[in-house]
N, C-alpha and C positions, 0 to 999 in steps of 0.2 A: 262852649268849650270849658271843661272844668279847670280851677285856677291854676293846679298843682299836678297838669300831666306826669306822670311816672313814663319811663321811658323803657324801654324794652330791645331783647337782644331779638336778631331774626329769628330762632330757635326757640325763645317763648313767644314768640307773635305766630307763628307756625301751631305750637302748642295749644295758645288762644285758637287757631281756626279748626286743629282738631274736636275742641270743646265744642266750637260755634256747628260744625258737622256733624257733630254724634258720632265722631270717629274715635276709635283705641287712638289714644297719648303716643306723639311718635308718628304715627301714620306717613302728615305730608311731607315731603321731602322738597319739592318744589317745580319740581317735571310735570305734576298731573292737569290733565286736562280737565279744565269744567265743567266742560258738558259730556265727563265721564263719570265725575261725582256725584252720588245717588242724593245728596243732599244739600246739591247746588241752587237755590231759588231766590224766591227774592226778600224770604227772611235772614237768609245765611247773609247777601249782599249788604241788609241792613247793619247785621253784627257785623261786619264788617270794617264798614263803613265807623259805626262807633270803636270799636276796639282803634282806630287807626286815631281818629280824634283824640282818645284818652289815654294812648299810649303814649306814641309820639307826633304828638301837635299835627299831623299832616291832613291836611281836608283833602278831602276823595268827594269824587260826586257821582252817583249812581252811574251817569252817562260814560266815565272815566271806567267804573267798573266794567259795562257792558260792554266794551271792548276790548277787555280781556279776555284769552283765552287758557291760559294756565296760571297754575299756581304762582309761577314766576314773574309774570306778571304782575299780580297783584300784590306781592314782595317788594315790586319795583315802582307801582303807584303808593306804596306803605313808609318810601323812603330808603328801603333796606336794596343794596345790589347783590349781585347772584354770589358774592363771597364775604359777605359779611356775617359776624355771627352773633 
């Protein structure tokens, strides 16, 4: 875990999964399904997984992941709830 997490709003942690997707900036909103994502796998899971660590300090563990099924979710293992921004 690096020493000096930088902390992040739900709307750049969104932005980060845009990146991590290869999705246009903006994209996710937080409704979509997983496994309607054309570039859902288990690389994206990885960036995931790190951006949550270096963001904001929350450790996720692949298994937590795969029980996700939306974007919102993942939002909500990231620490962020459905109205935060």
């Amino acid at each position: 875990m690096p020493e000096n997490p930088k902390t992040i709003t739900r709307d750049e942690f969104l932005l980060e999964l845009d990146e991590i997707l290869g999705l246009r900036s903006g994209t996710l909103r937080g409704d979509e399904r997983l496994d309607e994502l054309q570039n859902w796998d288990s690389t994206a899971l990885v960036g995931l997984i790190v951006l949550a660590e270096t963001t904001n300090e929350t450790q996720i563990s692949p298994e937590q992941v795969v029980g996700c099924s939306t974007v919102a979710d993942l939002l909500r293992l990231a620490g962020f709830d459905d109205r935060s921004s």
